[in-house]
C-alpha positions as CSV (number, residue, x, y, z in Angstrom):
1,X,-3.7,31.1,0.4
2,X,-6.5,31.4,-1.8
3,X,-7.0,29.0,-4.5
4,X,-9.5,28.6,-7.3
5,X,-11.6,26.3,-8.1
6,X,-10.0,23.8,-10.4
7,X,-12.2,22.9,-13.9
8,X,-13.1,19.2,-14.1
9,X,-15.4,18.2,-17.0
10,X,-18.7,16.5,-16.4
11,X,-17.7,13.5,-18.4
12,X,-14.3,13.6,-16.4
13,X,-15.9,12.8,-12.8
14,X,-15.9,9.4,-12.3
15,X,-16.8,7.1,-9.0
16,X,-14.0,4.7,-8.7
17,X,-15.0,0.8,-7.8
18,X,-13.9,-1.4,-5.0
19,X,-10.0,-2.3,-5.6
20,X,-9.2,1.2,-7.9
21,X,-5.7,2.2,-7.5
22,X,-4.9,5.7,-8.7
23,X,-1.7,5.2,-10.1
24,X,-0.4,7.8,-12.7
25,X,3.1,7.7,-13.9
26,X,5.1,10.2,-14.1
27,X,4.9,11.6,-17.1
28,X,0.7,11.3,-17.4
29,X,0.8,13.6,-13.7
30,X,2.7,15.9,-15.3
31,X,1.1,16.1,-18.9
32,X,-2.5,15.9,-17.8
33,X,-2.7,17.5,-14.5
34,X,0.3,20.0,-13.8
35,X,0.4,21.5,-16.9
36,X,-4.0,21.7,-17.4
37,X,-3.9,23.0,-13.8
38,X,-1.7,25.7,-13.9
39,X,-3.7,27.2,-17.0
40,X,-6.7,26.5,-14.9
41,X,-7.9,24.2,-17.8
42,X,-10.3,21.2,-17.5
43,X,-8.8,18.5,-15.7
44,X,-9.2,14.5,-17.0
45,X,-10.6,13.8,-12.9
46,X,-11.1,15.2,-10.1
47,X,-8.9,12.7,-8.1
48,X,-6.5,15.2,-7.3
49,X,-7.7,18.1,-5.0
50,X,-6.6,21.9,-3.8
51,X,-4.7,22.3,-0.8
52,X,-2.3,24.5,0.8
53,X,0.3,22.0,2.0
54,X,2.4,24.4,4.0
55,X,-0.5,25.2,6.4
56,X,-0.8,21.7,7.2
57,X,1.1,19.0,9.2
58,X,1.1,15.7,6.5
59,X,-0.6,13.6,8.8
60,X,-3.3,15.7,8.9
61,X,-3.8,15.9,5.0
62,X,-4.1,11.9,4.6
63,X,-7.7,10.3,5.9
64,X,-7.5,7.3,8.0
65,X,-6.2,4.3,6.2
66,X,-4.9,5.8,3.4
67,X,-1.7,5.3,2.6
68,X,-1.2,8.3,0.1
69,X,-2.5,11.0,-1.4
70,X,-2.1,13.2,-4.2
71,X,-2.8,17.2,-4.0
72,X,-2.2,20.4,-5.7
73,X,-0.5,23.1,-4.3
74,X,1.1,26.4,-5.2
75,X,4.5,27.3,-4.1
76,X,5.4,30.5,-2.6
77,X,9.0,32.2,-2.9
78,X,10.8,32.5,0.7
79,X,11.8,36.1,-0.1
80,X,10.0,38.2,-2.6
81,X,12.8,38.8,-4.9
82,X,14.3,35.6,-4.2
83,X,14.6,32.6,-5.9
84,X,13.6,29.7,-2.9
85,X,10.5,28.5,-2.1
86,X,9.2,28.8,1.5
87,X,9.3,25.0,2.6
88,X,8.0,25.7,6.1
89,X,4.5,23.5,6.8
90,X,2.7,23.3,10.0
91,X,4.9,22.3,13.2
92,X,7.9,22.1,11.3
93,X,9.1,22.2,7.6
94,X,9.5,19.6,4.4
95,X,14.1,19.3,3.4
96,X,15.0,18.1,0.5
97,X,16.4,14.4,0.0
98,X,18.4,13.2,-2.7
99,X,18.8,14.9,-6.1
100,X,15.9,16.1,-8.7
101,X,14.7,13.0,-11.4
102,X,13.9,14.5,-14.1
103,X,10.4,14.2,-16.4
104,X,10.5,13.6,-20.0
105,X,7.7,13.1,-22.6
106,X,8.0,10.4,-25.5
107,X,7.8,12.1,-28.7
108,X,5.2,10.8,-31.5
109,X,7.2,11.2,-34.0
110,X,10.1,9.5,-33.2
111,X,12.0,12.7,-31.9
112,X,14.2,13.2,-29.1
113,X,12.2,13.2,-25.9
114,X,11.5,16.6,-24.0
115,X,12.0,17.4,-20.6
116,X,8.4,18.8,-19.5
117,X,8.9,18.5,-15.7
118,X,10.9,17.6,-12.7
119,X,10.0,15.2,-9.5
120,X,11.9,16.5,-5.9
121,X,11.9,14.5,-3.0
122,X,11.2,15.7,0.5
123,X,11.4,14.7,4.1
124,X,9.0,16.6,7.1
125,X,11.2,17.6,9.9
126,X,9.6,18.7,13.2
127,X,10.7,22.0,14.3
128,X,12.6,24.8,12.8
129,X,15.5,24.4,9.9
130,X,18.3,24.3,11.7
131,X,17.4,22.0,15.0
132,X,14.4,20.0,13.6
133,X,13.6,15.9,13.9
134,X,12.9,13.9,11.1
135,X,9.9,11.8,10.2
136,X,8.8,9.2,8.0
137,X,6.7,11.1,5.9
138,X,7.8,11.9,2.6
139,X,6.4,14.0,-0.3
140,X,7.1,14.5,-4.0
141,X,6.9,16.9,-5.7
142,X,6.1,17.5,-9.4
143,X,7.1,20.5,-10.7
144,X,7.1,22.2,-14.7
145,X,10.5,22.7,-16.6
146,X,11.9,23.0,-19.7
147,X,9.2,22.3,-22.4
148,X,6.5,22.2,-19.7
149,X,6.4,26.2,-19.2
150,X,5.8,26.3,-22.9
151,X,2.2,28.2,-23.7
152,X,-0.9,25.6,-23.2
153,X,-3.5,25.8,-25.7
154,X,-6.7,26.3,-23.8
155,X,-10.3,27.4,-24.7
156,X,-11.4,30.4,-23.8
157,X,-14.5,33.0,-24.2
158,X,-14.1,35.0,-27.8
159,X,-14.9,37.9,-26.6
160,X,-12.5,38.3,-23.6
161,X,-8.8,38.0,-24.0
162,X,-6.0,36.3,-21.6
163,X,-6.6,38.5,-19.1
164,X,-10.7,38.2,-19.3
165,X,-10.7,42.0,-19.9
166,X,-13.4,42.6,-22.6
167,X,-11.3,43.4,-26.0
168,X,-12.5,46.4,-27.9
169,X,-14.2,44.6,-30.9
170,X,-16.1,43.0,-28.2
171,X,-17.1,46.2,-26.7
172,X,-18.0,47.9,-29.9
173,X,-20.4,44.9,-30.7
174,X,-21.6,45.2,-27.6
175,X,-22.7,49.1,-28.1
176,X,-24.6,48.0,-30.9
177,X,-26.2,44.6,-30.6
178,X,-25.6,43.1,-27.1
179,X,-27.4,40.1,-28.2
180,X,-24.8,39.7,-30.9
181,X,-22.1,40.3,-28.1
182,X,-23.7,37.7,-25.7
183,X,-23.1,34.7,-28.8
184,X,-19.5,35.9,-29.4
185,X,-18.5,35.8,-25.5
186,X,-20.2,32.5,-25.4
187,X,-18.4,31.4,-28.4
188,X,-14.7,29.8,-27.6
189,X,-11.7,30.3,-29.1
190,X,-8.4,28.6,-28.5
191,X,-5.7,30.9,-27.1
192,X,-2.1,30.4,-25.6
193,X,-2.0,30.3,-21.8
194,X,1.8,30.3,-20.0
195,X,1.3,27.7,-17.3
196,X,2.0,29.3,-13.8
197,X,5.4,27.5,-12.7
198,X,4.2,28.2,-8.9
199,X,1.8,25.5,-9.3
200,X,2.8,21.5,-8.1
201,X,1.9,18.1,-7.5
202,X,2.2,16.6,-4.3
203,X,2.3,13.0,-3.5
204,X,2.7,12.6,0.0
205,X,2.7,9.6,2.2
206,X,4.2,8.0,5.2
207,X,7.2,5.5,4.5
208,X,6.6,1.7,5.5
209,X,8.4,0.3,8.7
210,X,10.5,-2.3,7.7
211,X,9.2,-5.6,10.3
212,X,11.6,-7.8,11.1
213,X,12.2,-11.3,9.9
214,X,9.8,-14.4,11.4
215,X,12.4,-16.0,13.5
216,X,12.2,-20.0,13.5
217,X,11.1,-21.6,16.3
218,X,13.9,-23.3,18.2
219,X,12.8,-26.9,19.6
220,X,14.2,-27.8,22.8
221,X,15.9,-31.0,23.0
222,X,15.4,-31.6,26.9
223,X,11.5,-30.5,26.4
224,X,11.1,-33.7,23.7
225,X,10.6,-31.3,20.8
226,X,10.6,-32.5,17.7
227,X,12.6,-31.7,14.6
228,X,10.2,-31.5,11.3
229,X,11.9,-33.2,8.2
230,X,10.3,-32.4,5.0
231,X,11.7,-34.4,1.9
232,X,10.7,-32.1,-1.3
233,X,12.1,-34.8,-3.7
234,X,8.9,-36.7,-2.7
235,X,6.2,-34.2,-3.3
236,X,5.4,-36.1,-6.2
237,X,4.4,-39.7,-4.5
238,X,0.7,-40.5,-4.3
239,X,0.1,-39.9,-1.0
240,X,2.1,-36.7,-0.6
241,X,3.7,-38.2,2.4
242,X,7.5,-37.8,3.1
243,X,8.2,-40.2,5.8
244,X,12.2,-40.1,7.2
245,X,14.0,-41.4,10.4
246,X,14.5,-37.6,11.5
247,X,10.6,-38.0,12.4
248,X,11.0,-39.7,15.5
249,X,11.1,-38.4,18.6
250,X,14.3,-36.7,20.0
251,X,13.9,-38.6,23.3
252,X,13.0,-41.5,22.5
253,X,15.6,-41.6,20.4
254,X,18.3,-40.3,23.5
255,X,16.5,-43.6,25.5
256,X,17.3,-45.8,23.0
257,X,21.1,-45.0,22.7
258,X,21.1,-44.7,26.6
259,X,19.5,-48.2,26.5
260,X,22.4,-49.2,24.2
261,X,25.4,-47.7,26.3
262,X,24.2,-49.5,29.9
263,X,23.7,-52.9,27.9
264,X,27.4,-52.8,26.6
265,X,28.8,-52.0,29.9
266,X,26.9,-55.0,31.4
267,X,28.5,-57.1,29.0
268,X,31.9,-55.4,29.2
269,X,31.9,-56.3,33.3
270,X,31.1,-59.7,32.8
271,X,33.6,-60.7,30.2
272,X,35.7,-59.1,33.2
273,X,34.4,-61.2,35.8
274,X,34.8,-64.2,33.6
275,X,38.5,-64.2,33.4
């Protein structure tokens, strides 16, 4: 699939720092990069890049050590006079998980907000449809609805119209002066663009394993471990020392009662022999 180049302002192309964390919500993805894009209007960065996601595995469209990544893509319908879109990618195909959240944008005015867009979740299976494996990479995707199809206001060349035919004012200036034509095709004009609903966002990235809990380390009694005792109701004395009978030593302390138990048997036998 062919795509074209997307239009990112001069101004707009900025060199992130050390520590920068793209992180649009939901709403600013849809507003001012869906809906820009799919008029093929100038984009506020060029953080987010073309690709075709269905001819790629996921892993293969994230560089090494990133964690995710954010792409646009057009979707193409699984039939031509269907309705689906073709979700096969690479060496197996994206399924969808849970249901659609939709996308609203706050109103200035204190009106009701409008829906502009909707966000899908989706799983990569390996292999086909029916008998495929799933993985743990997940994508979302950001599609326009409702008041996001709505005509875009973009800027475009005043003598061409939507279609960038030449109109026939143009061409009847042109006949005449073609210097005068040259201004009035450099000269811009807003004009009402209806965004391309085939065009998404596409945040895709690998889910985190879930590591299990740090299991405390048993002492063993036989061994001579010792048990730690940490009294938090002193943290506040001067030395920042909690000192407690539980710090002694587990076999010294088993001696000691040993010790105890053979003494008052010694003395038990001999009050015996006494009488």
């Amino acid at each position: 699939m062919a795509f074209s180049q997307p239009v990112v302002s001069a101004a707009s192309i900025l060199h992130a720092p050390p520590g920068f964390k793209f992180r649009p919500t939901d709403e600013e993805i849809v507003l001012h990069y869906l809906r820009p894009r799919a008029v093929n209007a100038p984009l506020p960065s060029s953080f987010i890049v073309d690709v075709d996601v269905l001819s790629h595995n996921p892993w293969e469209l994230l560089p090494e050590g990133s964690m995710e990544k954010y792409f646009f893509s057009q979707r193409v319908l699984k039939w031509p006079l269907g309705n689906q879109w073709n979700r096969a990618a690479g060496d197996g195909h994206w399924k969808t998980s849970g249901k659609d959240v939709p996308i609203f944008c706050s109103r200035v005015n204190g009106g009701e907000p409008l829906m502009i867009g909707s966000k899908k979740t989706l799983v990569f299976y390996h292999g086909k449809s029916d008998f495929g494996e799933n993985t743990e990479w997940v994508m979302q995707e950001y599609s326009l609805v409702g008041a996001g199809l709505t005509p875009y206001r973009v800027m475009r060349p005043g003598g061409s119209n939507n279609f960038g035919e030449s109109s026939s004012a143009a061409a009847a200036i042109t006949e005449k002066n073609d210097n005068l034509s040259e201004a009035l095709n450099n000269c811009k004009v807003p004009v009402l663009v209806s965004p391309d609903e085939s065009w998404v966002v596409c945040r895709i990235y690998k889910k985190k394993k879930h590591m299990p809990r740090v299991v405390t380390q048993v002492y063993n009694i036989a061994e001579g471990g010792q048990v730690p005792f940490y009294n938090f109701l002193e943290q506040g004395n001067s030395k920042g020392i909690a000192i407690s009978l539980t710090d002694i030593p587990l076999q010294k302390a088993k001696d000691d009662e040993e010790g105890r138990d053979r003494s008052t048997n010694v003395e038990a036998n001999s009050s015996g022999v006494g009488e």
